[in-house]
ZADO-1210 file (C-alpha; in nm, 4 decimals, padded with zeros to 6 digits):
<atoms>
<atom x="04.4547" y="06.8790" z="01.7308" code="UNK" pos="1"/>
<atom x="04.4464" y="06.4517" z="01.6612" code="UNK" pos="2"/>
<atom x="04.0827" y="06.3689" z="01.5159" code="UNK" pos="3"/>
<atom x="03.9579" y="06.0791" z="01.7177" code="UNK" pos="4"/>
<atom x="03.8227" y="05.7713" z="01.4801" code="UNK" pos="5"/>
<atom x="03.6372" y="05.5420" z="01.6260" code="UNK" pos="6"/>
<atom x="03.5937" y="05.1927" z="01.5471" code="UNK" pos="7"/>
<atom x="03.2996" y="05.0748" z="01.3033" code="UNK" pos="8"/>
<atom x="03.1189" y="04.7113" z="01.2617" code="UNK" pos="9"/>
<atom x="02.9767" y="04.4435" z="01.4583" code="UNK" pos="10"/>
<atom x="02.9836" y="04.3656" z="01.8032" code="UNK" pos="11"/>
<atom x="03.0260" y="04.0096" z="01.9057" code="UNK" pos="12"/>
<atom x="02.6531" y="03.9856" z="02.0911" code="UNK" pos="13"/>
<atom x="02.5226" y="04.0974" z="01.6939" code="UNK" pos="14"/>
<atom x="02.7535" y="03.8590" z="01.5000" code="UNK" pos="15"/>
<atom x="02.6063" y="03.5845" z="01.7472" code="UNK" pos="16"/>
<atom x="02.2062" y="03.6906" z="01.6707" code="UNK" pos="17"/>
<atom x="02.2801" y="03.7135" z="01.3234" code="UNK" pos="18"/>
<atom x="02.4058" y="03.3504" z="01.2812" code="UNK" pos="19"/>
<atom x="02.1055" y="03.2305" z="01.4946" code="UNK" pos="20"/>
<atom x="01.9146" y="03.4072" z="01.2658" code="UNK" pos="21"/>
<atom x="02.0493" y="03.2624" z="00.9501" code="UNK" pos="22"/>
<atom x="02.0323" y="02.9156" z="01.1268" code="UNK" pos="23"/>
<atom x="01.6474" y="02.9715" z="01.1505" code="UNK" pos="24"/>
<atom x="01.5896" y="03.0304" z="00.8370" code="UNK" pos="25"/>
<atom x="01.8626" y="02.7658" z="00.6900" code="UNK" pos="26"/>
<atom x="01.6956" y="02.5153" z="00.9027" code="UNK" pos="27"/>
<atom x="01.3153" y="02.6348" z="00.7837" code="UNK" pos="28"/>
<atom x="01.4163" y="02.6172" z="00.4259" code="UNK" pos="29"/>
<atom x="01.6172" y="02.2984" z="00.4659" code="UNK" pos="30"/>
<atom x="01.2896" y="02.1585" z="00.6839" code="UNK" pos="31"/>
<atom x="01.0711" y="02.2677" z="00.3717" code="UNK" pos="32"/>
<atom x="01.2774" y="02.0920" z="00.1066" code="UNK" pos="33"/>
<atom x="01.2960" y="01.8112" z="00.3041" code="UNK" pos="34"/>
<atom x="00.9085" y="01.7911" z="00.2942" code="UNK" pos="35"/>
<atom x="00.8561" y="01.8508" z="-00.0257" code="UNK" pos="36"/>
<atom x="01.0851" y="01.5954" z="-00.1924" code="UNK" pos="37"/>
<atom x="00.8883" y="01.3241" z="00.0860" code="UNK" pos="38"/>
<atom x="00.5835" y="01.4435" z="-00.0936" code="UNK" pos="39"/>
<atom x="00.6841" y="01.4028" z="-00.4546" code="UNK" pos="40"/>
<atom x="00.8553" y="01.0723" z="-00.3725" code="UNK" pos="41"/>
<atom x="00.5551" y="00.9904" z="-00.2316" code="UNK" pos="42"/>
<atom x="00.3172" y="01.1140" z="-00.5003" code="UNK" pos="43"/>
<atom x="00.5571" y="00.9270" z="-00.7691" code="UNK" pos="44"/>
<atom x="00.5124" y="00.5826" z="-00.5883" code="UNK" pos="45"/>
<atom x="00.1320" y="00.6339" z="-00.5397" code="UNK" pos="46"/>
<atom x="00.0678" y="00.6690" z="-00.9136" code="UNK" pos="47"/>
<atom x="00.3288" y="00.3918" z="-00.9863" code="UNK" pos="48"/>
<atom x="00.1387" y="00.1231" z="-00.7682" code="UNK" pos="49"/>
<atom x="-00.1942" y="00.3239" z="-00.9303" code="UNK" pos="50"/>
<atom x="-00.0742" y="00.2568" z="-01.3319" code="UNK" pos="51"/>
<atom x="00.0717" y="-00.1350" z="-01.2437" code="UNK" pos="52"/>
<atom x="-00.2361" y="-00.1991" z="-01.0961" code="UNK" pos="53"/>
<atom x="-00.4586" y="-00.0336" z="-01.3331" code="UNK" pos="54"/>
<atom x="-00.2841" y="-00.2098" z="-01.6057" code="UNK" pos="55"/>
<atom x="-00.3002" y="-00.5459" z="-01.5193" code="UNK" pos="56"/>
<atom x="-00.6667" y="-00.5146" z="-01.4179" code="UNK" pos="57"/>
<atom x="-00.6994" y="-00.4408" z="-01.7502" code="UNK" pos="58"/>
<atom x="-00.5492" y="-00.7025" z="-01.8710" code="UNK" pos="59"/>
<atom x="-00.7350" y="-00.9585" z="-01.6456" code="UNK" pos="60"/>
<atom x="-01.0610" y="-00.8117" z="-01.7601" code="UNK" pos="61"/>
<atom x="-00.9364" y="-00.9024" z="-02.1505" code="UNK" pos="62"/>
<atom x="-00.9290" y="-01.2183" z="-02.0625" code="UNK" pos="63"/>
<atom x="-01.2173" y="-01.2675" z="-01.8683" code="UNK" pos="64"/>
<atom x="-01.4488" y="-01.1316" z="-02.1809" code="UNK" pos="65"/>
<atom x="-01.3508" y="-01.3778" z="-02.3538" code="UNK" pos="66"/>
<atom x="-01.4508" y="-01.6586" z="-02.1383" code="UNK" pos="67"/>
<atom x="-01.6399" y="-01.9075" z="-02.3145" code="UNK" pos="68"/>
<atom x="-01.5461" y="-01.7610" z="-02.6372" code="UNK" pos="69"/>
<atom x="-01.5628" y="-02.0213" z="-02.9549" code="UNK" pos="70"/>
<atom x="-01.4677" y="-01.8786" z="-03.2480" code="UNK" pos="71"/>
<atom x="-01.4907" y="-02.2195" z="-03.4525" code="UNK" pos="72"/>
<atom x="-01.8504" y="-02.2927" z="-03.3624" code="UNK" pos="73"/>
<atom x="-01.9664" y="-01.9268" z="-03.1896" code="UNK" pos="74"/>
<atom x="-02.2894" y="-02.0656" z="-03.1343" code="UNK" pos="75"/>
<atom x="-02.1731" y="-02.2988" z="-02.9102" code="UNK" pos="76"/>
<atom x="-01.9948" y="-02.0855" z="-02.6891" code="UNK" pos="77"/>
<atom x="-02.1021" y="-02.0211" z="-02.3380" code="UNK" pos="78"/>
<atom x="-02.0037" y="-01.8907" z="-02.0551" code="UNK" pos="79"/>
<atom x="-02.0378" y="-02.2143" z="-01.8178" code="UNK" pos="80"/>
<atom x="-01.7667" y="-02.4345" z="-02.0391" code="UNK" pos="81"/>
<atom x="-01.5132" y="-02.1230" z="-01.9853" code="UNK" pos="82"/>
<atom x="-01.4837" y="-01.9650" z="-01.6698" code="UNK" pos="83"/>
<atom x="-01.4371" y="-02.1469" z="-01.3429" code="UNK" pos="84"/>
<atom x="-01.2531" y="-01.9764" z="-01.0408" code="UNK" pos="85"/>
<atom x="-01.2249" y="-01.9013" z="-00.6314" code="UNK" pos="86"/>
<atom x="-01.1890" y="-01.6262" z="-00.4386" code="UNK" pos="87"/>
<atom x="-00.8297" y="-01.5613" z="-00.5617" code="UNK" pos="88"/>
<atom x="-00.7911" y="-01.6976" z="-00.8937" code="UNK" pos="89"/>
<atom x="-00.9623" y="-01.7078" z="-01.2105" code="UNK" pos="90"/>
<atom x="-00.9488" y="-01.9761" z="-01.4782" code="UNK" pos="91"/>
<atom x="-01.0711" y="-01.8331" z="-01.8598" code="UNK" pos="92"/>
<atom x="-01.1102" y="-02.0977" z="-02.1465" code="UNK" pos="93"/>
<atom x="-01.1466" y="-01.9957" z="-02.4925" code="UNK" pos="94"/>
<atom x="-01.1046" y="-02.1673" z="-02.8710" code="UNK" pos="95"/>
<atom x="-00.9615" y="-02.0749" z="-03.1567" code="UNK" pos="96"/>
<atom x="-01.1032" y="-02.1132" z="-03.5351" code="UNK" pos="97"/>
<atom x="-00.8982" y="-02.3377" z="-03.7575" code="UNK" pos="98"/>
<atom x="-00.6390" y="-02.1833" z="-03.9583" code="UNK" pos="99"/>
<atom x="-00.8000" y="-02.3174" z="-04.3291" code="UNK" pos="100"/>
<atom x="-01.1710" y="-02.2601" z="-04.1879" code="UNK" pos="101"/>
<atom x="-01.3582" y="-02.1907" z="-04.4977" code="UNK" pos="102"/>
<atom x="-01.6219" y="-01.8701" z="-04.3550" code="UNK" pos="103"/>
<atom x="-01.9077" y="-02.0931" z="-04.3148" code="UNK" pos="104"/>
<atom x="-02.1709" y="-02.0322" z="-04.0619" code="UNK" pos="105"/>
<atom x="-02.0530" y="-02.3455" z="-03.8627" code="UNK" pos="106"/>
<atom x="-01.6893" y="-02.3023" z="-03.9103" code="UNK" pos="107"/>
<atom x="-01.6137" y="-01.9297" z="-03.9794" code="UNK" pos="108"/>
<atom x="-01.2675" y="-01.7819" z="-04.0683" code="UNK" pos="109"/>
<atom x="-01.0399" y="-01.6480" z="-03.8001" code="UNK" pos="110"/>
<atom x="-01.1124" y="-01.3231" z="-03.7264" code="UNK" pos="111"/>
<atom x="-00.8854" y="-01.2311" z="-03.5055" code="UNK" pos="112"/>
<atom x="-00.5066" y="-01.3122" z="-03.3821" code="UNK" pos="113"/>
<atom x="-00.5713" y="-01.4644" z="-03.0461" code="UNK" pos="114"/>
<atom x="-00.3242" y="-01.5125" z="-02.7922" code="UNK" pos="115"/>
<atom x="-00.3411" y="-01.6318" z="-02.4658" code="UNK" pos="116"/>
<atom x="-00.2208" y="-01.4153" z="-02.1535" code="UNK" pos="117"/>
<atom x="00.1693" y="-01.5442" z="-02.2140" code="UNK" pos="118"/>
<atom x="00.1615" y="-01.3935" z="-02.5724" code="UNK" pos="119"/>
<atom x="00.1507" y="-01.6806" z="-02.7067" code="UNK" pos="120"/>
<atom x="-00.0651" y="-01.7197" z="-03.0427" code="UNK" pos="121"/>
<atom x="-00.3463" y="-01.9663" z="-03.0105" code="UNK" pos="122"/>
<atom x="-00.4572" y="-02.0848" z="-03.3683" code="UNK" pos="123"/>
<atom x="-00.5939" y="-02.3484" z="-03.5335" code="UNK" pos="124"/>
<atom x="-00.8803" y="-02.4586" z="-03.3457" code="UNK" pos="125"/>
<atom x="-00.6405" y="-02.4788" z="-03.0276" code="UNK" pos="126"/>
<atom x="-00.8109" y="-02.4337" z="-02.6863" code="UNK" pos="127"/>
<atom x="-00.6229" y="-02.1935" z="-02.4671" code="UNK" pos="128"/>
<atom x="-00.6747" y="-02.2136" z="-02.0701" code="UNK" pos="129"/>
<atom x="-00.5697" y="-01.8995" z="-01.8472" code="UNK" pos="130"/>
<atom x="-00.5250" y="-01.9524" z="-01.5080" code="UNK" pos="131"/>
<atom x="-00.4667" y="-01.5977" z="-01.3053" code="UNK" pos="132"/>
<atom x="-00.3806" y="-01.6219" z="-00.9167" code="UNK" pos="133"/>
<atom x="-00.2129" y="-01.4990" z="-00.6512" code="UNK" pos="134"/>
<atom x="00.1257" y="-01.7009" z="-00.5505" code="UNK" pos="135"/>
<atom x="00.2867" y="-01.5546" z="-00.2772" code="UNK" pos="136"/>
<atom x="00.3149" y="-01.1643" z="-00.3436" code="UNK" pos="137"/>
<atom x="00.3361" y="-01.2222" z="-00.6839" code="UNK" pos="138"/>
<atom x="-00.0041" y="-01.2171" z="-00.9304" code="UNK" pos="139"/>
<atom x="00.0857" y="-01.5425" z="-01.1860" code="UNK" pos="140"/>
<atom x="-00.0564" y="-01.6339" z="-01.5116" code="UNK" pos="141"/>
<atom x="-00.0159" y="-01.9801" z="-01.6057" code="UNK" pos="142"/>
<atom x="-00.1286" y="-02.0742" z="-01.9694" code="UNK" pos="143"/>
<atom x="-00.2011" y="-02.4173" z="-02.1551" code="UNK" pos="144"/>
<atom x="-00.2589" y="-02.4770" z="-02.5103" code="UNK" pos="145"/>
<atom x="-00.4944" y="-02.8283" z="-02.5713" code="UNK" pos="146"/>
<atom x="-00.3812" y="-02.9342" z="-02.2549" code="UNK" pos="147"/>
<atom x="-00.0224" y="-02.9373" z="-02.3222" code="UNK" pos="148"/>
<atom x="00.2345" y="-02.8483" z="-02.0529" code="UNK" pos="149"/>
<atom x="00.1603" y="-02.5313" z="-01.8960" code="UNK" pos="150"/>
<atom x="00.3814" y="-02.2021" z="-01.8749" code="UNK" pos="151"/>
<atom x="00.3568" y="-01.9540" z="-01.5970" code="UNK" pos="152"/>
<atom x="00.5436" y="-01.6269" z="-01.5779" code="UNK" pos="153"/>
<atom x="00.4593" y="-01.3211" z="-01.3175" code="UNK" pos="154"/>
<atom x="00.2545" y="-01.0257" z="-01.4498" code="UNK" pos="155"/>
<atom x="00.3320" y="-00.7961" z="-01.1409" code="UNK" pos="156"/>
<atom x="00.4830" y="-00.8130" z="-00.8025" code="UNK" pos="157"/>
<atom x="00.4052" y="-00.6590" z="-00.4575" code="UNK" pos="158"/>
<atom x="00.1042" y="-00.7868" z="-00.5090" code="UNK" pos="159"/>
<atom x="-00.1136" y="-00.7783" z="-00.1009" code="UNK" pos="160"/>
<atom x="-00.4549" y="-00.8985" z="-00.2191" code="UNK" pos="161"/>
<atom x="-00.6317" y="-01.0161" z="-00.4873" code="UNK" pos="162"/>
<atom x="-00.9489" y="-01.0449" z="-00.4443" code="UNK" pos="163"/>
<atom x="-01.2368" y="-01.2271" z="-00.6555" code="UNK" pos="164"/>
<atom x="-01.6980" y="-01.1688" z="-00.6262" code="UNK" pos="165"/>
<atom x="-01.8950" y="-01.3368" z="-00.8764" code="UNK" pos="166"/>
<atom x="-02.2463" y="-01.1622" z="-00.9519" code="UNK" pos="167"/>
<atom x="-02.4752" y="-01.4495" z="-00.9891" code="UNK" pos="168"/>
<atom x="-02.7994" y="-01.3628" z="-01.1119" code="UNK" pos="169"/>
<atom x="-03.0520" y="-01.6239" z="-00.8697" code="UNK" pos="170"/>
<atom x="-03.4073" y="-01.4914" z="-01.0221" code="UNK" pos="171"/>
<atom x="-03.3004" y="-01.4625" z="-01.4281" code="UNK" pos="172"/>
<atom x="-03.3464" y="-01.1111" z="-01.4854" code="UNK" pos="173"/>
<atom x="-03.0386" y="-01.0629" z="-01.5571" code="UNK" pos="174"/>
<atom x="-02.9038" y="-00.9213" z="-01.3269" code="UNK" pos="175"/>
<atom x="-02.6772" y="-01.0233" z="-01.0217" code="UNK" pos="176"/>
<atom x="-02.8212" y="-01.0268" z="-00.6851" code="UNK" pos="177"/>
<atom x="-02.6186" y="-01.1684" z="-00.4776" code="UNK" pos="178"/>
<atom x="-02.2107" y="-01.2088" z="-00.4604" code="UNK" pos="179"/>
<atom x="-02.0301" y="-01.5132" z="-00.4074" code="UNK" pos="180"/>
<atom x="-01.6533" y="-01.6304" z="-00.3905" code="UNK" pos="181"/>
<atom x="-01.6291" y="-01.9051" z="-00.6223" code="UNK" pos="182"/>
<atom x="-01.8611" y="-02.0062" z="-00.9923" code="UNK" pos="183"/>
<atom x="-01.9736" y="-02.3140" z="-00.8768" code="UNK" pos="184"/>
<atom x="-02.2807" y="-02.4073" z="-01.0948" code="UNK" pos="185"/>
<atom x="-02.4468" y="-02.0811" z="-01.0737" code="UNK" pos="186"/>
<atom x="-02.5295" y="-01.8040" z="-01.3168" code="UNK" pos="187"/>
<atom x="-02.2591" y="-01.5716" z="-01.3248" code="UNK" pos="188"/>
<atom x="-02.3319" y="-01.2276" z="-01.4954" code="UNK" pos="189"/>
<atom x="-02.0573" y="-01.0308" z="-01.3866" code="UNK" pos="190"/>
<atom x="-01.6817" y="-01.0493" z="-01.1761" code="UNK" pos="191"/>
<atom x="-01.5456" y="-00.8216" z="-00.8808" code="UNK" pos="192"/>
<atom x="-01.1957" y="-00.7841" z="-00.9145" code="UNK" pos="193"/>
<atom x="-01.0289" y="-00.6304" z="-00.6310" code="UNK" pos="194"/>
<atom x="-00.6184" y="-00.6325" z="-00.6392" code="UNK" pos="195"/>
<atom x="-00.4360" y="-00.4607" z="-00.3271" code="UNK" pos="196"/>
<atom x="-00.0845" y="-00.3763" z="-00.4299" code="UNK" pos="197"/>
<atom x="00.2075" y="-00.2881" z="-00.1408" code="UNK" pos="198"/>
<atom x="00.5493" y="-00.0476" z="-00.2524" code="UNK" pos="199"/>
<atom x="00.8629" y="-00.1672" z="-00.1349" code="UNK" pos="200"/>
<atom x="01.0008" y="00.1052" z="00.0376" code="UNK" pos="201"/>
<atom x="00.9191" y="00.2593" z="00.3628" code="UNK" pos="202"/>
<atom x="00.8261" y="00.6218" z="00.2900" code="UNK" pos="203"/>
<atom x="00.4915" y="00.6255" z="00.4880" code="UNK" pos="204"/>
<atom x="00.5198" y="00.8346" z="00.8174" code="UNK" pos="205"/>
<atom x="00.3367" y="00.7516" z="01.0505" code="UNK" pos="206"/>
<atom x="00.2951" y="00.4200" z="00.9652" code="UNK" pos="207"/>
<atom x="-00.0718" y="00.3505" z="00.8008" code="UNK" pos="208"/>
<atom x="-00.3509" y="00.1048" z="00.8563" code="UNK" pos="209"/>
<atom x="-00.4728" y="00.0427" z="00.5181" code="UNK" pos="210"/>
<atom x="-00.8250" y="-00.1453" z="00.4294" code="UNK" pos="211"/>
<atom x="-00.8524" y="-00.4899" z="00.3076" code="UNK" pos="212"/>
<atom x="-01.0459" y="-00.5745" z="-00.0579" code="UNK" pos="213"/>
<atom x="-01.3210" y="-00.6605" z="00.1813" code="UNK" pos="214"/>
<atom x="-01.2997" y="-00.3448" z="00.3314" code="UNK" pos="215"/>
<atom x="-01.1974" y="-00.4790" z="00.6964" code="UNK" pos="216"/>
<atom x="-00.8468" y="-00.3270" z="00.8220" code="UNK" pos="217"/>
<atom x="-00.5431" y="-00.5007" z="00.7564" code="UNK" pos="218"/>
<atom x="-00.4185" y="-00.5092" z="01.1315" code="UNK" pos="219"/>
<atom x="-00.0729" y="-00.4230" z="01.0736" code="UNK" pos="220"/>
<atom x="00.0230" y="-00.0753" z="01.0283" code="UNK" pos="221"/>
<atom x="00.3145" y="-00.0041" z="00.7741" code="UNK" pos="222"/>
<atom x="00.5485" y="00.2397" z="00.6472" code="UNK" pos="223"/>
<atom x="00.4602" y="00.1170" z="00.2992" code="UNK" pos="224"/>
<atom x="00.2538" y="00.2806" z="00.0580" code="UNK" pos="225"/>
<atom x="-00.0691" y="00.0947" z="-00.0825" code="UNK" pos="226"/>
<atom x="-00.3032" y="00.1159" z="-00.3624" code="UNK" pos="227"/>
<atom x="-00.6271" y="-00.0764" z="-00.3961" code="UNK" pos="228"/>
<atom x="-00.7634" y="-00.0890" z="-00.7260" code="UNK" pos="229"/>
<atom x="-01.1371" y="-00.1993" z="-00.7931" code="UNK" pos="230"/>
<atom x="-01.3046" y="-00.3061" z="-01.1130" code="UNK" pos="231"/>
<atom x="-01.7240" y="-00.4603" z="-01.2049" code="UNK" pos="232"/>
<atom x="-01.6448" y="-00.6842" z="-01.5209" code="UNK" pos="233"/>
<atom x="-02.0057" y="-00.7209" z="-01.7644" code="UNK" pos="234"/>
<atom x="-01.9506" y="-01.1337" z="-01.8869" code="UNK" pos="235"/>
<atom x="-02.0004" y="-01.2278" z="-02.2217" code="UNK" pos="236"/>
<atom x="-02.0758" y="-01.5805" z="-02.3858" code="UNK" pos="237"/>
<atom x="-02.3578" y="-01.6017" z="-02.1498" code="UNK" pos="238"/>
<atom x="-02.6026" y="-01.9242" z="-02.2539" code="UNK" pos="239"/>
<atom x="-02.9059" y="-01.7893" z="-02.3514" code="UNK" pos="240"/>
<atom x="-02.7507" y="-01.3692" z="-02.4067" code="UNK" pos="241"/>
</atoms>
């Protein structure tokens, strides 16, 4: 008597569920790693707009504590003879000793190596003017040496915003009580310094409305990632501090 075998593995209905299956969970995992690398391209770009900006704020407030700064006569420094500016841009004037000062009171040594915001080394009782602003999307410094001809270069691009409030202390108690946009003649005892930087690609989704230095909305969503970075700057060289 013939043993009957029968046939063994999968019907065609069960091949069909399993490969919907696996396309489920292809798709969920492919859907997931998808995500995730938005995420970390996103995070990336966030704290590369965060460390540019940081960095050059910090380099603008440098500069702007040593407005008015005279190290040939630093009695005679003051604030008022070094720091003029608007609502975006900032001009810092400060003096170098001279190179064979002898260390008198009047006319002490060098006691630093000054340079102005181009790198350049300002010495011998050379005046050094520093002009930060805004041109186009592009935050300039443009630097002059006893009124020579000026250099400019570009510290950092992408640049939305910047974004200038000088504390002026009205009543003399040193302390500022009201904010305006440029120095005129007033008492300035500290800066605002707002700077609104843009990325360049599009990796926002769904496109953002992002706030203004002045904390109004821009008005035009975008795809691009922003950072706003925020800084109070003390002033030195103050008449009278």
């Amino acid at each position: 008597m013939m043993t009957r075998h029968e046939q063994q593995g999968f019907s065609l209905v069960e091949l069909m569920i399993a490969m919907t299956l696996g396309l489920i969970v292809t798709g969920a995992i492919l859907k997931t790693f998808i995500a995730n690398s938005q995420s970390m391209e996103l995070q990336r770009a966030a704290v590369g707009l965060q460390e540019e900006g940081r960095a050059t704020i910090d380099y603008i407030t440098r500069y702007v504590r040593m407005a008015g700064f005279r190290e040939t006569s630093l009695e005679e420094g003051s604030l008022s003879d070094g720091l003029s500016g608007a609502a975006s841009s900032i001009s810092i004037k400060f003096k170098a000793a001279a190179s064979n000062a002898t260390g008198s009171t009047d006319n002490p040594k060098p006691i630093a190596v000054l340079r102005d915001c181009l790198g350049t080394m300002v010495s011998n009782a050379a005046e050094s003017v520093n002009l930060f602003q805004q041109v186009g999307n592009e935050l300039v410094c443009q630097a002059t040496i006893n009124g020579g001809s000026a250099a400019s270069a570009a510290l950092i691009s992408n640049v939305q915003e910047l974004r200038i409030l000088y504390g002026v202390d009205s009543d003399g108690d040193g302390i500022a009580n009201q904010y305006k946009t440029t120095t005129g003649s007033d008492d300035v005892v500290l800066l605002k310094v707002c700077l609104r930087l843009r990325g360049g690609a599009d990796i926002v989704s769904p496109a953002a409305t992002y706030k203004m230095c002045d904390g109004s909305d821009d008005g035009t969503p975008s795809q691009k990632l922003e950072r706003r970075i925020e800084t109070t700057i003390a002033l030195r060289n103050r008449v009278g501090s």
